[in-house]
TIROMI-76358 format. One record per residue: residue in one letter; x, y, z of N, C-alpha, C in turn. Coordinates in pm, whole numbers, padded with zeros to 5 digits, always signed. Atoms other than C-alpha are relative to their C-alpha. Layout:
! residues N
aXYZXYZXYZ...
//
This chain:
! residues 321
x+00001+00065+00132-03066-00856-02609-00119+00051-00080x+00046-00040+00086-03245-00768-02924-00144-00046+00044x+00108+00057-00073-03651-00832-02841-00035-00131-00167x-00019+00072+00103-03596-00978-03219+00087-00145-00042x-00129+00116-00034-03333-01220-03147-00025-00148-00001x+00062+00148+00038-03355-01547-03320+00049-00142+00119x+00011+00103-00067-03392-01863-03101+00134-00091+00048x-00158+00049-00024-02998-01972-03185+00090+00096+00066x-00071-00120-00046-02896-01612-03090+00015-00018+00180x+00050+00022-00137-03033-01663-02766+00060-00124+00078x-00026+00163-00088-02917-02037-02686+00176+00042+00015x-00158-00025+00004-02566-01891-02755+00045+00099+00103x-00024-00100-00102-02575-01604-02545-00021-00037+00142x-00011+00109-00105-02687-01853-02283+00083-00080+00004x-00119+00057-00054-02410-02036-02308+00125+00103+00076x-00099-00125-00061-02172-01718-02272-00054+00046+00149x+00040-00020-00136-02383-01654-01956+00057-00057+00112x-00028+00148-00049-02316-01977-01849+00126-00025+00054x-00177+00010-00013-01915-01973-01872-00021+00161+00084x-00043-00130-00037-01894-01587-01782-00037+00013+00170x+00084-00031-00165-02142-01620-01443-00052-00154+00051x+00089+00106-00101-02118-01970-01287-00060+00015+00122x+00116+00002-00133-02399-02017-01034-00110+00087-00063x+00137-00088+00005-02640-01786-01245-00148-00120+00032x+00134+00019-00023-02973-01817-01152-00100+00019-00115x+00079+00052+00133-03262-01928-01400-00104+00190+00024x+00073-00152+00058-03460-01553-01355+00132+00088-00012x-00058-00069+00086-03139-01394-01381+00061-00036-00143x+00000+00026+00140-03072-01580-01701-00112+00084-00084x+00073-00010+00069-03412-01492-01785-00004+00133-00030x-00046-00181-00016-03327-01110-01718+00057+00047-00081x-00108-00064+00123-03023-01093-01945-00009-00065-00134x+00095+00037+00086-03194-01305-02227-00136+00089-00012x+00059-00051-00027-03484-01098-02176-00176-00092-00065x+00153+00111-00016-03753-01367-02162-00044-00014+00124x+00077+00015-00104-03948-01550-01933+00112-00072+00070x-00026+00126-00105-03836-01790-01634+00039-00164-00101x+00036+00049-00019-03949-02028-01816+00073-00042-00144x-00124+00024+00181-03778-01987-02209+00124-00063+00070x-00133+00049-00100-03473-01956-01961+00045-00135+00000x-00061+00154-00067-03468-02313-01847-00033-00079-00125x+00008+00094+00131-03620-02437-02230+00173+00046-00086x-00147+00027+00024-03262-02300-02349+00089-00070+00020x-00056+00116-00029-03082-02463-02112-00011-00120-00029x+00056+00084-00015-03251-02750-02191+00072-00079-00129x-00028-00026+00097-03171-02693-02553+00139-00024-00026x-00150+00027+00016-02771-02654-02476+00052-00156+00041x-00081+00152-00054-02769-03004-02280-00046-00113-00136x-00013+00058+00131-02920-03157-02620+00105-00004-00062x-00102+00008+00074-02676-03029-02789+00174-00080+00060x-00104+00019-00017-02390-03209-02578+00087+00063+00132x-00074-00135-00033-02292-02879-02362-00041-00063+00138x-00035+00036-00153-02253-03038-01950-00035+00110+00022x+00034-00127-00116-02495-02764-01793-00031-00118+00102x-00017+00100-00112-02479-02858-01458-00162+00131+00073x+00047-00114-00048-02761-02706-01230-00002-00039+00182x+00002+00058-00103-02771-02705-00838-00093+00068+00111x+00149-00069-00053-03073-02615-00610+00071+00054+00141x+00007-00061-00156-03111-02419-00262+00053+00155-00073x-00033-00104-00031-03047-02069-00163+00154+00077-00099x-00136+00013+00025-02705-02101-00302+00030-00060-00154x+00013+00063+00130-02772-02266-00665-00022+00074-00073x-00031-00034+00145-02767-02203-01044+00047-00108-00121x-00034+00030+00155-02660-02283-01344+00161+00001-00018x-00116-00030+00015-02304-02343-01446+00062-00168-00129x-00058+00068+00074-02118-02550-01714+00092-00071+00065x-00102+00067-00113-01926-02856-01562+00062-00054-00133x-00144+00077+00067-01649-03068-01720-00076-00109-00079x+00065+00070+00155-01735-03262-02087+00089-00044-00055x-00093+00040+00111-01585-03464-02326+00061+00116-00116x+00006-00069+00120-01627-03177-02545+00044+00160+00047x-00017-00122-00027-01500-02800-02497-00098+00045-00033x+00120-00121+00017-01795-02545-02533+00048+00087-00101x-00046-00070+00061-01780-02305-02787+00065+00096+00055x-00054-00125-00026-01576-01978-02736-00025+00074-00011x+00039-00129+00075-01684-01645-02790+00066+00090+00034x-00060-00067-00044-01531-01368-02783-00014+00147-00012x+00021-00108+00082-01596-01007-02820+00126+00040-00082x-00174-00106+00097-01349-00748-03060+00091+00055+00092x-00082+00015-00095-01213-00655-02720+00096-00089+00072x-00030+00108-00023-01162-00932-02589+00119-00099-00073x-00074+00129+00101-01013-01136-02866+00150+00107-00051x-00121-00075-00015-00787-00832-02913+00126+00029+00101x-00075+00047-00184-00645-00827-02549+00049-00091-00009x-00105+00155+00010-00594-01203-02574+00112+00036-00117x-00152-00005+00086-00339-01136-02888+00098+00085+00061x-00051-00122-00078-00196-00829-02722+00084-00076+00138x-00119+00023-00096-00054-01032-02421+00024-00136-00059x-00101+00090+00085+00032-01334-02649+00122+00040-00036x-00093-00079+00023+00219-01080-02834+00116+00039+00092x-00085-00054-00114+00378-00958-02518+00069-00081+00048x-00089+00096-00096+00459-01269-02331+00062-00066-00122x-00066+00074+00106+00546-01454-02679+00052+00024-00147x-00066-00122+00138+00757-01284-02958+00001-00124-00097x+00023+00095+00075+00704-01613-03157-00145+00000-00064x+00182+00061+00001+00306-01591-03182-00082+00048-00105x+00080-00019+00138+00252-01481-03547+00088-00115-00071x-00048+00157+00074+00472-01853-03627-00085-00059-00011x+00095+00052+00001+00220-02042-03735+00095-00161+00072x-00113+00112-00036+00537-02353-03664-00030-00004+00172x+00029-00006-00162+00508-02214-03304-00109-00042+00102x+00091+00036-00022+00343-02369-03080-00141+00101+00060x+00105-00099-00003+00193-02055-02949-00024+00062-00105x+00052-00116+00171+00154-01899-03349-00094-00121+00026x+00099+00112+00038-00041-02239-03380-00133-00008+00074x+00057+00019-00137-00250-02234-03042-00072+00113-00028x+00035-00149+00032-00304-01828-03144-00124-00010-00118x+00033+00009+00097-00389-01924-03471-00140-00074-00010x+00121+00069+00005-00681-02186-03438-00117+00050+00138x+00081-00057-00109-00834-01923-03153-00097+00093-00136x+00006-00103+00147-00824-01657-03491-00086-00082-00075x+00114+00045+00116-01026-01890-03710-00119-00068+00052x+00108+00040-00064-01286-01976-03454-00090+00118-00007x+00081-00138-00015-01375-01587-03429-00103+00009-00115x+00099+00008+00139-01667-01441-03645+00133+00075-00074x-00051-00028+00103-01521-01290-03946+00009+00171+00020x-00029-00147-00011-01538-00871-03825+00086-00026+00104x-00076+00012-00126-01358-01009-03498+00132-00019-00076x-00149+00092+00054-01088-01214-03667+00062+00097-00098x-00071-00091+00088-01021-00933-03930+00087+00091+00105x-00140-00091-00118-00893-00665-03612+00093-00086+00063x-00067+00067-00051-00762-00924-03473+00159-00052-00081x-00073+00076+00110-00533-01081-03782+00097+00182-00005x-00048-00147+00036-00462-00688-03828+00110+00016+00129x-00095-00032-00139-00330-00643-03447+00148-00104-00030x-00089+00052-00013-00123-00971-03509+00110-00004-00106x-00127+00052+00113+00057-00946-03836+00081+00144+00013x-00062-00101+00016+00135-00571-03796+00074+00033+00106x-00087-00008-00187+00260-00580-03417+00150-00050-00022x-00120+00067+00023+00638-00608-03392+00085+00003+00177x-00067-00057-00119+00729-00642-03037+00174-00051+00048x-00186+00041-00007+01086-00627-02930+00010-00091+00098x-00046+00113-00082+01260-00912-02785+00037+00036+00147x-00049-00015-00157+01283-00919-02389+00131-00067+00039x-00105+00146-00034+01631-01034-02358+00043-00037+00166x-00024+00074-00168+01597-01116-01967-00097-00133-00007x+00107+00153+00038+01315-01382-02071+00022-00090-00079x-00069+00153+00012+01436-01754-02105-00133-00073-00040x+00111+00101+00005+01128-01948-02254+00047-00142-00021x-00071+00111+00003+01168-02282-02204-00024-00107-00100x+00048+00038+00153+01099-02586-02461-00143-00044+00106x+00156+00091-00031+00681-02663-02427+00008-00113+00061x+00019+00101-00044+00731-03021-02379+00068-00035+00093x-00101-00008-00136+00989-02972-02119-00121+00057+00085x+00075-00024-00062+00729-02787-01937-00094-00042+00072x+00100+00106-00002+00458-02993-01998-00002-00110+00092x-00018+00104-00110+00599-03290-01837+00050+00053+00152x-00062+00007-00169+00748-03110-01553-00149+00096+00064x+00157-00056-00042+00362-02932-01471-00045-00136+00011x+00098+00131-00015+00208-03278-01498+00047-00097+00109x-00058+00065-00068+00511-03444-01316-00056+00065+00167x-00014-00025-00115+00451-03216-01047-00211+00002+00064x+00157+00050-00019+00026-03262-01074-00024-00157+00085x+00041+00170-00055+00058-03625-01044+00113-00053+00128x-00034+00034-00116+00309-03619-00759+00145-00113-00050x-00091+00138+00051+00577-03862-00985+00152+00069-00003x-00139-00052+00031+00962-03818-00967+00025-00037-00116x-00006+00025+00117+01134-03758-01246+00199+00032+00015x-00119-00042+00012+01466-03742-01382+00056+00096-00127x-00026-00101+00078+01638-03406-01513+00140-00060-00084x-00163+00011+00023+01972-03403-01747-00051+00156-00039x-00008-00171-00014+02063-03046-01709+00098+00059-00024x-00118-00097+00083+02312-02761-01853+00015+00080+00102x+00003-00132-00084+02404-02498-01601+00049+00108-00091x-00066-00135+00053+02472-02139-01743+00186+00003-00002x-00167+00013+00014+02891-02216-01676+00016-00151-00107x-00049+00106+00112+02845-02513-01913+00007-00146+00063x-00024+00134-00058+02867-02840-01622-00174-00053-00055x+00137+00083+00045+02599-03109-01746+00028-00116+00138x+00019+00120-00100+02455-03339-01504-00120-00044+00018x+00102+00086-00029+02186-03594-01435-00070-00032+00188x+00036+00058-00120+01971-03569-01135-00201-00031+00021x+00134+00018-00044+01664-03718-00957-00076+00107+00084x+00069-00103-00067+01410-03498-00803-00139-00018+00029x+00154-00047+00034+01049-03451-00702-00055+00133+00001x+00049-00131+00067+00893-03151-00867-00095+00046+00128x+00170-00060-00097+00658-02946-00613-00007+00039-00061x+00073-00139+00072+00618-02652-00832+00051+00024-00129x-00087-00062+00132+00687-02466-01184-00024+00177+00129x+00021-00117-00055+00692-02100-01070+00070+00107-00121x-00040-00070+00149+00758-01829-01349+00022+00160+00064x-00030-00099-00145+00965-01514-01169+00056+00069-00113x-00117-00104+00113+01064-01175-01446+00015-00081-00076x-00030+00045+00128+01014-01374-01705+00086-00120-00060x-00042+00139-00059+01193-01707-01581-00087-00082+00023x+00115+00135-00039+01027-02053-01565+00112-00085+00092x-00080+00102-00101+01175-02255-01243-00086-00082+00027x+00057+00113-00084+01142-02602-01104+00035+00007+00161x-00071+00013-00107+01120-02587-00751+00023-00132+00094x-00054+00156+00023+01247-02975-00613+00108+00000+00092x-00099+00033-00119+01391-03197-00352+00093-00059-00121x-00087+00128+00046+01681-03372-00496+00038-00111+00074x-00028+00149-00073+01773-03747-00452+00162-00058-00063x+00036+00060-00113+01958-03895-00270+00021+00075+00124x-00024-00053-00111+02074-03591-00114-00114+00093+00101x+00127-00033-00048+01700-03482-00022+00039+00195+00039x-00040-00133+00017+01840-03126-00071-00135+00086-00064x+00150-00082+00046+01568-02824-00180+00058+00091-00134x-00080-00121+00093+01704-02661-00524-00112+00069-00112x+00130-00044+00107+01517-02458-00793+00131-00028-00141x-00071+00034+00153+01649-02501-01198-00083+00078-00050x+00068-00097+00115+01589-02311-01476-00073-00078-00118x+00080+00067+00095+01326-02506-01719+00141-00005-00110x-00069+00005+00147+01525-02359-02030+00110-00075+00015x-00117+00082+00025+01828-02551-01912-00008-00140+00050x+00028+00168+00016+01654-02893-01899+00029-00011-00126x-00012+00074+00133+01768-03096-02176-00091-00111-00009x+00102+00111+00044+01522-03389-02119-00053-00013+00152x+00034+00011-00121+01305-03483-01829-00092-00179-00012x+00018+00142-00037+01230-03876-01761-00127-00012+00109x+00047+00007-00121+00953-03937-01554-00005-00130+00083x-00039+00123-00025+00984-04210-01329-00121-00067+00149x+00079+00093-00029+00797-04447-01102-00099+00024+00119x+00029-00034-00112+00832-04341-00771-00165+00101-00014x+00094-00176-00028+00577-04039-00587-00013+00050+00127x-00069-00142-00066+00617-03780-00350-00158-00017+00123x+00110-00087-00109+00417-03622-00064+00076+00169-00018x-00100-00142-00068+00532-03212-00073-00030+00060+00149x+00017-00023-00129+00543-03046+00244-00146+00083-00015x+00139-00064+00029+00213-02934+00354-00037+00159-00019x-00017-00094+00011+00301-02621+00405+00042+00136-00131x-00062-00053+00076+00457-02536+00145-00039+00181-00077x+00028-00121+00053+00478-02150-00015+00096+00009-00139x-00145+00055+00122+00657-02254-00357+00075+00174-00069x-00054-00099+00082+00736-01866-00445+00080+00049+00124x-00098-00036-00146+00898-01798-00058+00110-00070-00060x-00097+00061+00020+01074-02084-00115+00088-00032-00096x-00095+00005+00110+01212-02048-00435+00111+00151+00024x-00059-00090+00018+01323-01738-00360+00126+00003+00086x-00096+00023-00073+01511-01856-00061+00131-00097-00067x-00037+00078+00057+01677-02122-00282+00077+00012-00131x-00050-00052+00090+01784-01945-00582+00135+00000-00059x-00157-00026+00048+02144-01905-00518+00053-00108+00090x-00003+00078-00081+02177-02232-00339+00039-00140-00119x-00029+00152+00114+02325-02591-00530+00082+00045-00119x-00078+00004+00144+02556-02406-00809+00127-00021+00039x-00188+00064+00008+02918-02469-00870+00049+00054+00103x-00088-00065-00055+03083-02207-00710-00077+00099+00095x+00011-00089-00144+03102-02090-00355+00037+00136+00058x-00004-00121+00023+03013-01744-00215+00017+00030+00134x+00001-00058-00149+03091-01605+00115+00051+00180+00012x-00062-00120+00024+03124-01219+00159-00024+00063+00155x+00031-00117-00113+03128-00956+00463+00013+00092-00032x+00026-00118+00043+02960-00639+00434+00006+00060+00156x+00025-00093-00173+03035-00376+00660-00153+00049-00029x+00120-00088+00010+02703-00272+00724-00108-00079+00081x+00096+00040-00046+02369-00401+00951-00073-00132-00172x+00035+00129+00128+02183-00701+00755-00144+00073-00085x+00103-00109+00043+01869-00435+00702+00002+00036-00134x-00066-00098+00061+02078-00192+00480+00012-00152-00113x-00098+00072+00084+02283-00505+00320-00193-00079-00102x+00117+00058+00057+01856-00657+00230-00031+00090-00120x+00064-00103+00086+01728-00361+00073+00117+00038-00100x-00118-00051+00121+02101-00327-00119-00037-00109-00127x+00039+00153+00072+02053-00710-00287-00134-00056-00041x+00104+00062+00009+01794-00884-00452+00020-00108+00119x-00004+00095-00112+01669-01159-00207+00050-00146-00053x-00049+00112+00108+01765-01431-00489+00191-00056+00053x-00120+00026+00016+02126-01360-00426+00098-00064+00127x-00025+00050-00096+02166-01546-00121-00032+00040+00163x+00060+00046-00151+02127-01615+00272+00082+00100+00082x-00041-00048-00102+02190-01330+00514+00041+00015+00085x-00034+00023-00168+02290-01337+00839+00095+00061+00080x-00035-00065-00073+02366-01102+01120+00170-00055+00058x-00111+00051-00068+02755-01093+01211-00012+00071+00144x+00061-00046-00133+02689-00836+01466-00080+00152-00057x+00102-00121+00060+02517-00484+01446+00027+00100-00077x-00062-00060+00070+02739-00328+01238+00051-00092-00138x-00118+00020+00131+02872-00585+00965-00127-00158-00037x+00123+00093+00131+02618-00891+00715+00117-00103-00009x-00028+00118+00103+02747-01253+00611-00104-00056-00133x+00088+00009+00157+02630-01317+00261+00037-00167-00027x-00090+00197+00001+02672-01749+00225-00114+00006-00117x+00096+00049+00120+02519-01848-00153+00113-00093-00087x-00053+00072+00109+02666-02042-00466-00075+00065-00114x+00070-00071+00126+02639-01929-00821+00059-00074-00123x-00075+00058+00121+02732-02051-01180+00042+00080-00082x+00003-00088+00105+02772-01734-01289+00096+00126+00037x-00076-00100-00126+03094-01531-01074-00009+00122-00049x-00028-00127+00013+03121-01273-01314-00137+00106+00006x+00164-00042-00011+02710-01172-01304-00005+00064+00153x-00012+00000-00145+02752-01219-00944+00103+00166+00061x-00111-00134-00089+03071-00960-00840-00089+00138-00115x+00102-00094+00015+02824-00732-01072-00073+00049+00076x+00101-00032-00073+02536-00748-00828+00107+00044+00156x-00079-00033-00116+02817-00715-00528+00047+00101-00003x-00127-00139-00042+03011-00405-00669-00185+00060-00001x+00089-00147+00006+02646-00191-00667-00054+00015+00168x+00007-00003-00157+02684-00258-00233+00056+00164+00011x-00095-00121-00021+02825+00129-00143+00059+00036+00116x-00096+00000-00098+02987+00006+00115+00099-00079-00038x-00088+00114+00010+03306-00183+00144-00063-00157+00063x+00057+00155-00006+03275-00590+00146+00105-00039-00023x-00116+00094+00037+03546-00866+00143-00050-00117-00018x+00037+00177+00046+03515-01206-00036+00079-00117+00111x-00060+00106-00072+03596-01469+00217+00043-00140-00038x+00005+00120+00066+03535-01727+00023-00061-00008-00152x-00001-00029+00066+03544-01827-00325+00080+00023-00109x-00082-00023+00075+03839-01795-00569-00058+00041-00176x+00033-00082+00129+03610-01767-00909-00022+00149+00034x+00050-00098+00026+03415-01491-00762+00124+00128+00056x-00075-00035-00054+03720-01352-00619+00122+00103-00161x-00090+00040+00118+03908-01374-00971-00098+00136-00085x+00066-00017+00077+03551-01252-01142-00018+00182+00018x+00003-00096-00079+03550-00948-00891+00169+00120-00096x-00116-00096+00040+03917-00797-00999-00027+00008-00136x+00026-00056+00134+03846-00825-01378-00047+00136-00042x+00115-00137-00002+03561-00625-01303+00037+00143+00038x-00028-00105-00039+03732-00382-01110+00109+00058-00112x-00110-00049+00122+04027-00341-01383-00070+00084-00109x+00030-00068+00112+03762-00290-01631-00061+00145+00024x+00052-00125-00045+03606+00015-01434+00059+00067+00012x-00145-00089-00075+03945+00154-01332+00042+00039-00170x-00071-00064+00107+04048+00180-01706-00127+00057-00087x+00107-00171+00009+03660+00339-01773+00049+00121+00024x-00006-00159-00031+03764+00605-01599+00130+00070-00025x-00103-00058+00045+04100+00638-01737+00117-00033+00145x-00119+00006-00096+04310+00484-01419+00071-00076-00026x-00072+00185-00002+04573+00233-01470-00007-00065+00081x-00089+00102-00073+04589-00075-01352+00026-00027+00109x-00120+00073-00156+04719-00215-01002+00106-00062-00063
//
């Protein structure tokens, strides 16, 4: 720092210390301030006047660090920095020059905190950026979120009313363990009641979420991104059963792991057992197997499967069966 550096310059840059390096130590404060020991700890001293929860804690092992306040701390940010943050706003949220939005809004009162050379590149990055829409990414509504992150903080069941992708609506109880956010997907992962079943849901196709009285224990174990993944194609409408000629190895590395539950018929041939809401998505991910497979079970995906094949057969100019 400047050896000129006025007295507020300094208490500020000690705060940024502060957030950036919890546990600093009062001579390395005094190091990167470039004072004494002794200014060091009259700063600090200075920020807890003002309001600012420095916390400090002695031994071998102690420092300095900002603890939890009524009040947020200021922000700072460099022109890097504050650029980066818009840059994956931008990215993850094609809404985030709406000021309506809750992330344009959230974006927006970060932008008028900056100094005034920051907030100009910054305003520049965000109004001129046009990033294209990800159409595999489902954002879900905020306050749907909200409650089902808090539901699953505080341990409280709640109740979903839900849309599936084929259009069935239905009302169920659940306790939330997790949100988990997979390619650009937000899932709940959740026992249901009364059949104490393990299913995941897609946020965006909550229509309302109730929270309710009860509360939970989750398993202790738990690995909420294993287990969603095992769970994926598990609780939808329609039933999937297939045999692949082929070892279960080959048939893993053919399929995402989403698309259901494996299992060795013998050393030559895969059972595929899942549910889906979606047959014709589904006999998609089944015709790119390059082996032969038979649907055992199933009549949509069975149905969803020959369409598919008709429409490939008259791609290439074949008629028909």
């Amino acid at each position: 720092m400047k050896s000129d550096a006025s007295p507020t310059a300094r208490a500020l840059l000690a705060l940024e210390l502060l957030q950036s390096s919890p546990g600093i130590t009062a001579d390395r404060l005094a190091d990167k301030l470039g004072v004494s020991e002794r200014a060091a700890r009259r700063y600090v001293g200075i920020l807890r006047e003002a309001g600012i929860p420095v916390e400090s804690l002695r031994g071998p092992y102690g420092g300095y660090r900002v603890g939890r306040g009524l009040r947020l701390p200021p922000l700072m940010f460099s022109a890097t920095e504050a650029v980066g943050l818009v840059m994956a706003v931008l990215d993850g949220h094609h809404h985030a020059s709406d000021p309506d939005n809750p992330a344009g809004s959230a974006l927006g009162k970060i932008v008028r905190a900056l100094p005034e050379p920051v907030a100009a590149q910054v305003e520049t990055v965000r109004r001129t950026a046009a990033p294209a829409p990800d159409r595999a990414a489902a954002r879900p509504d905020p306050g749907a979120t909200t409650a089902l992150v808090q539901a699953c903080s505080n341990r409280r069941r709640v109740r979903l009313d839900y849309r599936s992708q084929a259009g069935s609506e239905w009302v169920v109880e659940v306790d939330p363990w997790a949100v988990v956010v997979r390619h650009g997907r937000w899932y709940l992962l959740c026992r249901t009641h009364p059949a104490h079943a393990v299913r995941t849901y897609r946020i965006d196709r909550v229509r309302a979420v109730e929270p309710l009285d009860d509360t939970f224990t989750p398993p202790a174990d738990l690995d909420p991104v294993a287990l969603l993944e095992e769970n994926l194609a598990a609780g939808w409408e329609y039933e999937v059963e297939v045999v692949v000629d082929a070892p279960v190895d080959d048939v893993a590395r053919w399929l995402p792991r989403s698309i259901g539950l494996l299992e060795p018929v013998d050393v030559g041939t895969t059972r595929l057992v899942a549910s889906t809401s979606n047959p014709t998505w589904y006999a998609g991910q089944l015709a790119s197997i390059p082996v032969p497979y038979r649907i055992l079970n199933g009549p949509e995906l069975r149905q969803a499967s020959r369409t598919l094949g008709q429409r490939l057969l008259a791609a290439a100019g074949e008629p028909p069966p």
